[in-house]
C-alpha positions as CSV (number, residue, x, y, z in Angstrom):
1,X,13.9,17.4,-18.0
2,X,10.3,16.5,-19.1
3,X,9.9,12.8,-18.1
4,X,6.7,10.1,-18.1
5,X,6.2,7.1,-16.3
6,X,9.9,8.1,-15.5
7,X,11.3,7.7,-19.3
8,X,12.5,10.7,-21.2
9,X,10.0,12.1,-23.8
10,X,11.5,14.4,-26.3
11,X,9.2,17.6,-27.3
12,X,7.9,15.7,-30.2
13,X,7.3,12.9,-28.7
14,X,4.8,15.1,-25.6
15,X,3.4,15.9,-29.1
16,X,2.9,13.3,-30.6
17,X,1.1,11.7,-27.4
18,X,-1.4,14.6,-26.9
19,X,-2.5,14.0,-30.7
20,X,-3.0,10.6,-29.8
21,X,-4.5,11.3,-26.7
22,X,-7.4,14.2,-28.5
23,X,-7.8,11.2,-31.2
24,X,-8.9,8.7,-28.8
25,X,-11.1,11.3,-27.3
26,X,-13.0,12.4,-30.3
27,X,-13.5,9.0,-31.8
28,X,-16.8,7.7,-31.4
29,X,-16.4,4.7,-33.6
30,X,-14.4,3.1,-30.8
31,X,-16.1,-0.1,-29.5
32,X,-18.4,0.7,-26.6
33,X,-16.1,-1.1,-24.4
34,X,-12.4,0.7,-24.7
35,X,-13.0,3.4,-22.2
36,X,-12.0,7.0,-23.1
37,X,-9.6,7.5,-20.1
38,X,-8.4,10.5,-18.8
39,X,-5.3,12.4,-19.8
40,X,-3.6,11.3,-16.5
41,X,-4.8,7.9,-17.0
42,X,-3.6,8.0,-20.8
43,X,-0.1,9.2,-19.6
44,X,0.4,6.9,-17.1
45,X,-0.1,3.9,-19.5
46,X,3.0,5.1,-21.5
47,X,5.6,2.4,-21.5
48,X,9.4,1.9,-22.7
49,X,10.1,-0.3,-25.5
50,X,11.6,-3.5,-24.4
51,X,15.2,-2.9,-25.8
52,X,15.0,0.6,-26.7
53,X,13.6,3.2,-24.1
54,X,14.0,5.4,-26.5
55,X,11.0,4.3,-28.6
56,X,7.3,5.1,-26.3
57,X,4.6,2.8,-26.5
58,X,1.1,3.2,-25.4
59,X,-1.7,1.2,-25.8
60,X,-4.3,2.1,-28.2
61,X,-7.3,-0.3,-28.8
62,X,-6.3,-3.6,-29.5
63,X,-2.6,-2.9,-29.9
64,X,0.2,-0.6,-29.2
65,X,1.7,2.4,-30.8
66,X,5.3,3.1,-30.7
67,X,6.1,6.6,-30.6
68,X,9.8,7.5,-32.1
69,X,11.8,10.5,-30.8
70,X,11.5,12.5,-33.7
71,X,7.6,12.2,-33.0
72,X,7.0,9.4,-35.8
73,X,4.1,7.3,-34.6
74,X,3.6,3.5,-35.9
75,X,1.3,0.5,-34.5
């Protein structure tokens, strides 16, 4: 079973966090001081949402995305 940070990630949700991920990489109109971190580093930020593991959430910026199982993606 594919598991992060020791929560479930569906297939769509691996996907969704690799877009993520190559977004934050290629976006150079991030302030100069949110570090571009590595994809290890990226992963291992991944959290549950309080009340519904279900939901991922990874810090991007100044706030947090929530990643759905079904891939869906929303700050």
């Amino acid at each position: 079973m594919p598991y992060i940070n020791g929560l479930f990630a569906t297939q769509a949700q691996r996907l969704a966090l690799k877009q993520t991920f190559k977004f934050i990489q290629k976006n150079d109109d991030a302030p100069y001081h949110f570090a571009k971190p590595s994809y290890r580093e990226f992963l291992g930020s991944v959290q549950g949402m309080i009340g519904d593991r279900s939901c991922l959430m990874v810090p991007f910026y100044n706030t947090w995305l929530g990643i759905e199982p079904d891939g869906y993606t929303h700050s």
